[in-house]
Each structure stands twice: as C-alpha cells, then as structure tokens.
N, C-alpha and C positions, 0 to 999 in steps of 0.2 A: 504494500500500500504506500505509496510516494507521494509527492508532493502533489494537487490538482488531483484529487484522486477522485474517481467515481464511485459514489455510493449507494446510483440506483440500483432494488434490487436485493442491498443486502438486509441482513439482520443486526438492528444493532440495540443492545441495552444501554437501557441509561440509568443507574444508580444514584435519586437522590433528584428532589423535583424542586429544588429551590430555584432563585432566577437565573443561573446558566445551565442549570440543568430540564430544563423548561424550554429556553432558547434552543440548547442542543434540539431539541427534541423537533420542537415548529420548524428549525433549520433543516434539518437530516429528511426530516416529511416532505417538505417543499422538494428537497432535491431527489424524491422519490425511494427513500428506504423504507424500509419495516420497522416500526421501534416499538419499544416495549419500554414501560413506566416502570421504574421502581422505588415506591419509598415507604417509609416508618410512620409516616403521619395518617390519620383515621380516611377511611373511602373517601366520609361526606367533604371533608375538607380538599384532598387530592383534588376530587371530580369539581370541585368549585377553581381549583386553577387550570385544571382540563381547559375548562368551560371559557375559563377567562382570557387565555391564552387561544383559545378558536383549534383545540386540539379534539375536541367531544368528538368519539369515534374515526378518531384517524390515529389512534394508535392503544395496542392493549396497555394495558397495566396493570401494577400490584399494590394495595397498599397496608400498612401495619407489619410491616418488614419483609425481606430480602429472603424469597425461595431460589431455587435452582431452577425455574424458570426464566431466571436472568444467563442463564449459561447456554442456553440456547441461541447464541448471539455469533455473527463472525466477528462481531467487537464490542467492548464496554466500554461506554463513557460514562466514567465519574467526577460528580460536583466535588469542589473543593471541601465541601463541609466534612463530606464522610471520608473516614480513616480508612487506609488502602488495607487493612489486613481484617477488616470483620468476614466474620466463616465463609460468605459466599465468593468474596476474592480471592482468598485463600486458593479456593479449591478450584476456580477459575485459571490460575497460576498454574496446579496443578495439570490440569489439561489444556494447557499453551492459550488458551482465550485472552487474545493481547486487552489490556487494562489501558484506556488513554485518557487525559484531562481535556476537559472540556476546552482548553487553549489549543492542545496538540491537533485536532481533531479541526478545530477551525482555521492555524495553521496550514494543515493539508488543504483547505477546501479555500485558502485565501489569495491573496497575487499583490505585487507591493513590495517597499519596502517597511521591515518592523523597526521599531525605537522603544524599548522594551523596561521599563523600569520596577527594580525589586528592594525590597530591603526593610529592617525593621521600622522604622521612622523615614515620615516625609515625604511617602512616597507618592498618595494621591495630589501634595500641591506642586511636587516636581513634575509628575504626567500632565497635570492640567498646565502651568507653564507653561510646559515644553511645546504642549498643541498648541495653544497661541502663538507663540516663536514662529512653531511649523506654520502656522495660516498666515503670517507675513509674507513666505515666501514659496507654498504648494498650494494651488488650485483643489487638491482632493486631501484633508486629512481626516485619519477617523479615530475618533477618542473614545477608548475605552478598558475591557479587564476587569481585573475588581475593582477596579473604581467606581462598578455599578450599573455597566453596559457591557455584557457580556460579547465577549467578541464573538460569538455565531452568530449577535444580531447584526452584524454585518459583514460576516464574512465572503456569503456570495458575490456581494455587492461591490466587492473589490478590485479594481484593474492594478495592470502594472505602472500605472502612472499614482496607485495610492500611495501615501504615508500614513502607517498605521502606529499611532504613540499608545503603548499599553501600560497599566502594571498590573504584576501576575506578582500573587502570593508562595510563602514557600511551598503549600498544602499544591498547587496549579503545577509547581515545578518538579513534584515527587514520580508524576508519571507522566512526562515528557518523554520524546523518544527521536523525533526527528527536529523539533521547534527549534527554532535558529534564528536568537534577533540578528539585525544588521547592526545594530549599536542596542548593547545591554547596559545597564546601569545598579550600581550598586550604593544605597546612598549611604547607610551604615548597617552595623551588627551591632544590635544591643540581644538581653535575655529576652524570650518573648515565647509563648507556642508552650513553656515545657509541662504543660497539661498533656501536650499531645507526642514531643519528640522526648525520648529515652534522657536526653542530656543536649546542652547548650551546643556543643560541636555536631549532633545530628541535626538540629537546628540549621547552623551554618553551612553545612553539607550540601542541606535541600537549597539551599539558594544559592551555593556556587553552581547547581546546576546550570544556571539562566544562560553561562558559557560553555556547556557541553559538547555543543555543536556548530561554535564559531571556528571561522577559517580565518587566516591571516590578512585578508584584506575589511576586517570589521574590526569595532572596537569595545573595550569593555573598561567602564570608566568608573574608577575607584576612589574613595575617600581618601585623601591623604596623609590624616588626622589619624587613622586607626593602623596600630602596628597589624591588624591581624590581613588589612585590605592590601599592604606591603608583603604581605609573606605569600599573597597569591601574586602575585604578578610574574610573569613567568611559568604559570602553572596550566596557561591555557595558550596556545597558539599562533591568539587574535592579538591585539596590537592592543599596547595599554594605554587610559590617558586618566590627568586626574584633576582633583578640584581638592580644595581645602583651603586651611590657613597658612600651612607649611607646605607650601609645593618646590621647596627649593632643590635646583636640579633635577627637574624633576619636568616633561612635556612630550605630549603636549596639555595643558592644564590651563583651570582658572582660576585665580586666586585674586585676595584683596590688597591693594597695596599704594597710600596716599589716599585713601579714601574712594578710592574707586574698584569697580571690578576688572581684571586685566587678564587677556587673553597670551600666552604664550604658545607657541606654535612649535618654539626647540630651535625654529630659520631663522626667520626675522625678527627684529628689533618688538620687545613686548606692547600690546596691544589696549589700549584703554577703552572700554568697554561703554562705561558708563558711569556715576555718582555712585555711590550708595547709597544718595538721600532721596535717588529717586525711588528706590524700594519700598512700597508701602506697605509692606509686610512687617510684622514685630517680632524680635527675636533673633536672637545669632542663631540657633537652626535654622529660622528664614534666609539668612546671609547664605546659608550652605547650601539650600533646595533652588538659591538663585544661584549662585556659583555650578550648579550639577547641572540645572536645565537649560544654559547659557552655554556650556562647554556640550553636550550632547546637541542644539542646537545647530553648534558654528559646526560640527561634525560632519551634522546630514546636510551642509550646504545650505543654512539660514545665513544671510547677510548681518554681518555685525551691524549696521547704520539700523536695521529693523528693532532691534532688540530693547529699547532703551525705553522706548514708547509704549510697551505692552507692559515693561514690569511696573512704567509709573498710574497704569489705568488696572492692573489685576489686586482685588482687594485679598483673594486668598477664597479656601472654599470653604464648603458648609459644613459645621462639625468640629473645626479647626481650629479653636480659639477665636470661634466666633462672636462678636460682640450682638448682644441680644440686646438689650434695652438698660438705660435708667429709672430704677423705682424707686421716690424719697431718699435720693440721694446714692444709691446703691447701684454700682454697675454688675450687671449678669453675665457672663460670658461662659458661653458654650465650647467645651470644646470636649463632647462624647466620643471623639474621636483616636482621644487619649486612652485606647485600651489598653497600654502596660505602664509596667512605671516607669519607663525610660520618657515615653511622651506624656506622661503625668509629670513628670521631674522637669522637662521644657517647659510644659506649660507652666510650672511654678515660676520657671525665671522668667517667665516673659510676661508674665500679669503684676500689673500695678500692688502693689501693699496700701492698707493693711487687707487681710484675704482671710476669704472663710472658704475650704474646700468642702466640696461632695464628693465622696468617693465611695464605690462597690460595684458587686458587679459578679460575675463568675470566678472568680480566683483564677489565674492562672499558673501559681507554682513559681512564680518568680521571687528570686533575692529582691529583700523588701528596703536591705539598710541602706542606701543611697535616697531610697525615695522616701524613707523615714525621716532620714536628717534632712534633708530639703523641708517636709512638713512639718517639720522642728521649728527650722529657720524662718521658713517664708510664710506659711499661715499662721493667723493668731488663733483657727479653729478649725475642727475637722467634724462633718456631719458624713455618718457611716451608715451604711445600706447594703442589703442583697446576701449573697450568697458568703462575699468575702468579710460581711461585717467583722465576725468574729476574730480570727486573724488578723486584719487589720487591726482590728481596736487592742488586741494581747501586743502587737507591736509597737501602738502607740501611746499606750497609757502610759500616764505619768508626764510623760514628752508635751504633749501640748492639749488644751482642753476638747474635750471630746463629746457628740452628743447620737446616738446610735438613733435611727428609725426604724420605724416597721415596714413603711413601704419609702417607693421612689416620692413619692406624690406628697409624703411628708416630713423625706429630706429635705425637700425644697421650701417647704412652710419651715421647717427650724431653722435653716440655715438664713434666711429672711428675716426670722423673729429674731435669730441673733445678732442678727448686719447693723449697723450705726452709719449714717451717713458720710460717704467717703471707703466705704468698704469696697471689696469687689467679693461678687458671689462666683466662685470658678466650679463650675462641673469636668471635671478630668478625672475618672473614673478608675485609672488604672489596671482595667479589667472590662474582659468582653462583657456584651450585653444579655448572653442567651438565658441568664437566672427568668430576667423578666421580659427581654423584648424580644424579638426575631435578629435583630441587629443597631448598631450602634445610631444608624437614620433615624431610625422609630424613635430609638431612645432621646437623642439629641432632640426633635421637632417636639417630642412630649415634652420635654427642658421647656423648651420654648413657649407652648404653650401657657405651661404653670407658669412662666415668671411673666405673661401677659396678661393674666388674669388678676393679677397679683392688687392688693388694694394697697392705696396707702396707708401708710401706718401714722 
C-alpha cells in the first residue's frame, strides 16, 4: 500500500469514533471502501454521531467495545485516543493486520507538501502561525491534525500544489509507517503522557518518530535550548536547523538578538527578521513558538519581508492563555489548554500577579515539584478540582493557601469569591480534561461561560 493508494473496494476498520476517527470513516466511504465502526461508547450515543456525520447506513458498526469483528479488515485505523495494545490489536498484530493512525492513512490518500509540527508544549500556536506565514506566500494551504481538523477532512482534496501545516501528537506518531513531513518540527520535551507511556524516554521515543522517514533533502528543526534536542541531531539523515536562545554556531536557525528576531542561514551575513515588540503574544515560550514558526517558515520558501505583518495582527489561539473578561476588577484568563505542568508552569510566568489558580483534571502521573514551586511563588491561591484534586492538594498543603471543590462549576465560584480586585483568575489545569469533559475545548468554553455569567460582587 504506497503513497496515493486506492482504497476502493477494501475492508477497512476503524477503532475509536471520536472526530478523526469519524472523518477517517466519511473519508474512506466517499473514496469507496467498506468500513466498519468500532467503539466503547453506548449504541444510542455512537448512532447519534452516525447520524451526525451523514454516515446512517453507509457503514457497519460496533458499539460498547472492541470484538474481533474489527479483524476482518485488510487494514485498521486507529484514533489517537485508544492505546495501541488493548486485546483486539494485540491479536491483530498477531495475524499481520497492518494497525495505521488516522494521519498515516490520510498521508497515503494526500498530495502536497507537509510542515509537520510535534512536541510537548506550543504546539497548536506554532501550527496556527506557521499557516499564516504559509498564506503570505501559497495560494493553497490546509491547517490542521490535532489541532482539531483532522487531516482526512481534507485529505482528498489535496493537489500537488498544496501546503499542508499539521500537528500530530505522540499517540498519531506511534503507528506511522510511511508519513514523511517535508519539514518536521520539534518544539520541546517536557514530562507529559506518562498515564499512558511506561517512562519519560518512551514518551520521547514516540515523537522522535515524526523523522522516521525523512531523506536528506528535508528538514527537522530542533530546540536549541534543550541538551536532549542536541543529542539527536545527527540521528536522522535529514538536515538539521534550529531556533532558540542559544543558537551559537549553530545554522541554519533563529534566534533573538538586539531585540529583534534574526535569521541565520550559516552563508550570509545574519538576517533581521523583525522587533520583538511586534509580537503580541505574552510570554518567552511565545518568543520560542515565534522563533520555530519563523524559521520553518523561511524553510518552505515564505518571504522574510511577509513575516512581520502576520505576527503583529495574530493574537494567539483559543484555550491558550486566553484572556476572557474583567469582572469587578478581576481578570479571567483561560488557558485549559495547559494540560500538564510544564504548560501550567508557563502559564504561571506569563500571567500578571497577584493570581489565584484553578487546577485539576485527570492526573497525569507527572513530577509535580517544579510546578509546585512555581505555585508557591507565583499564586497567592490555589482552587482544586476533579480527579487530581487529591494529589494535588497532598503536594500543596502547607505551601500556599488552598481551597478544594466538588465540581468545575464551583471552582470557578470560589476562586471568584476569593479574587480582590486587581487579581487574575488563571484556569491552567495541569491535567487533561477526560474526569469531566470530552476534551480541553469543552472545558475551556464552559470556563468561559461561568466567568460571563458571573455577577458583581
């Protein structure tokens, strides 16, 4: 099965009906396979996104978990959500039924160049940049991945004159097989996932994948801040380029230097990009996800004179350290998009004091003490909720004042009653959203909601 592959005809399972696994499915239909549904969630529910999705009777399905009628497949696609080794992959493996992610699958079926971005932190405001950049200077780009738009919903739709800016999670990169950015992007490694991966370094494993199957004429462009994004280079084929603070000796890269962002190439004489103050973004991680999507960018042939104009109009995206509103003096800022504590630990530094955090959420099994003393330092209070309450609060007691919920809905009332004007309310959760929401979207807009409703005090 190669690249532009034809799939009319076959059989193919899809494991897991969330929204790429949904898309695979309407995609693969449309291009005339046989699919078959498979997931854990109850019929009535299943057949309501059937429905929704305009799939009612164009394809079988199973729901309330996974039979070996999914092995009747010449291939399985699996959503990112589901772990590759529950029983029926297992035995899948067993009798060679190749296992593919919903990216690998729309790879094959897509045409284009890719610009591919991965990593623990940053990654959705580096992909949305980067498109912008890209729409300065290509007629056709398409933005998507886990950032929300699964790439089968437009993978057909793709010529070879597209630019396609992804980012793919490590969960997308585990069953890759032929995917092949043209420019990968790696924006760091913090702890993150190890609910799911054995240890920290299987973690980083699944994401050095994203250069598996780069050739020597592409690039993979690395932190240069992190000893561990140094000890790869070298380890893959493709040509290295990098961004950072410290990029000395180091090209082709971008880094900061006189107040400006500056382009090195390794030829000519260093390149001044832009201000810094044109960045409306807050936060030195922001400096870093403009330094990454600047230098991947000038890569794929975006004009430096474009670049400058797009970061001073992009405010940043939804979820992100979002600012929501002022109530009686209280700023709210959203940023649910902070599921671990490396982007909970940003977000502490880059929101104004004095701060009252929200935090919880599903635990994810990460080292807590870095983002402990940050909550030491930088909030004057911490309101805890969800699955991780407990944990959380046994790590913070004593440290700084603490106020537990029963639900999301009355974090947000205490943390409010506790606020004083001039306060900021930060929602950085530190932890996925699956206790209570589908995902951190939902979670974040309900944020928003409660603090619009909110009365004066």
């Amino acid at each position: 099965m190669g690249q532009a592959m034809n799939v009319a005809g076959k059989s193919i399972s899809i494991v897991g009906a969330a929204k790429s696994g949904l898309a695979a499915a309407r995609s693969l239909v449309e291009c005339g396979a046989r699919v078959f549904v498979s997931d854990i969630q109850s019929e009535e529910k299943l057949k309501q996104s059937l429905e929704r999705e305009g799939l009612t009777g164009r394809v079988e399905f199973e729901a309330g978990g996974h039979t070996s009628r999914v092995l009747a497949a010449d291939f399985i696609v699996l959503s990112p959500g589901v772990r590759t080794d529950i029983p029926v992959l297992v035995e899948a493996a067993g009798k060679n039924i190749p296992v593919y992610s919903e990216i690998e699958v729309a790879y094959r079926l897509s045409k284009g160049r890719r610009l591919v971005v991965t990593g623990s932190n940053g990654k959705t405001t580096t992909t949305t940049l980067l498109s912008l950049f890209c729409r300065q200077q290509f007629p056709e780009v398409f933005l998507g991945g886990n950032i929300g738009i699964p790439m089968m919903e437009f993978a057909a739709r793709t010529t070879e004159n597209s630019v396609q800016v992804l980012e793919v999670s490590s969960f997308q990169l585990e069953t890759i097989s032929e995917f092949k950015p043209d420019i990968a992007v790696i924006t760091n490694f913090f702890e993150n996932h190890l609910d799911r991966y054995p240890s920290y370094k299987a973690y980083i494993d699944a994401k050095k994948r994203i250069a598996l199957n780069m050739k020597a004429d592409q690039y993979l462009i690395l932190n240069a801040d992190q000893p561990s994004m140094r000890e790869m280079a070298g380890q893959s084929v493709c040509q290295t380029a990098w961004f950072g603070w410290n990029c000395e000796g180091l090209a082709p890269c971008v880094t900061i230097a006189d107040g400006h962002l500056v382009y090195h190439d390794g030829k000519a004489a260093p390149q001044r990009l832009f201000p810094v103050e044109s960045v409306r973004l807050i936060g030195r991680h922001n400096l870093e996800n403009v330094m990454c999507a600047a230098l991947a960018a000038l890569l794929a042939g975006v004009a430096p004179a474009g670049l400058e104009a797009v970061v001073k109009e992009f405010p940043g995206v939804e979820h992100r350290l979002e600012w929501v509103a002022e109530v009686a003096g209280v700023t709210f800022i959203n940023d649910s998009k902070g599921t671990n504590c490396a982007a909970s630990l940003t977000a502490l530094r880059a929101c104004r004091q004095p701060m009252i955090l929200i935090a919880g959420g599903r635990d994810k099994g990460t080292d807590l003490s870095e983002w402990v003393t940050a909550v030491r330092t930088l909030a004057r209070g911490a309101v805890l909720y969800g699955e991780a309450k407990a944990r959380f609060r046994s790590a913070l007691e004593g440290l700084v004042p603490l106020k537990a919920a029963n639900s999301f809905e009355q974090a947000v009332e205490l943390a409010y009653e506790w606020a004083v004007p001039g306060d900021t309310v930060l929602l950085s959760p530190a932890c996925s959203s699956y206790d209570l929401f589908p995902n951190f979207e939902v979670r974040g807009d309900r944020f928003k909601e409660l603090v619009k409703a909110l009365k004066i005090k």
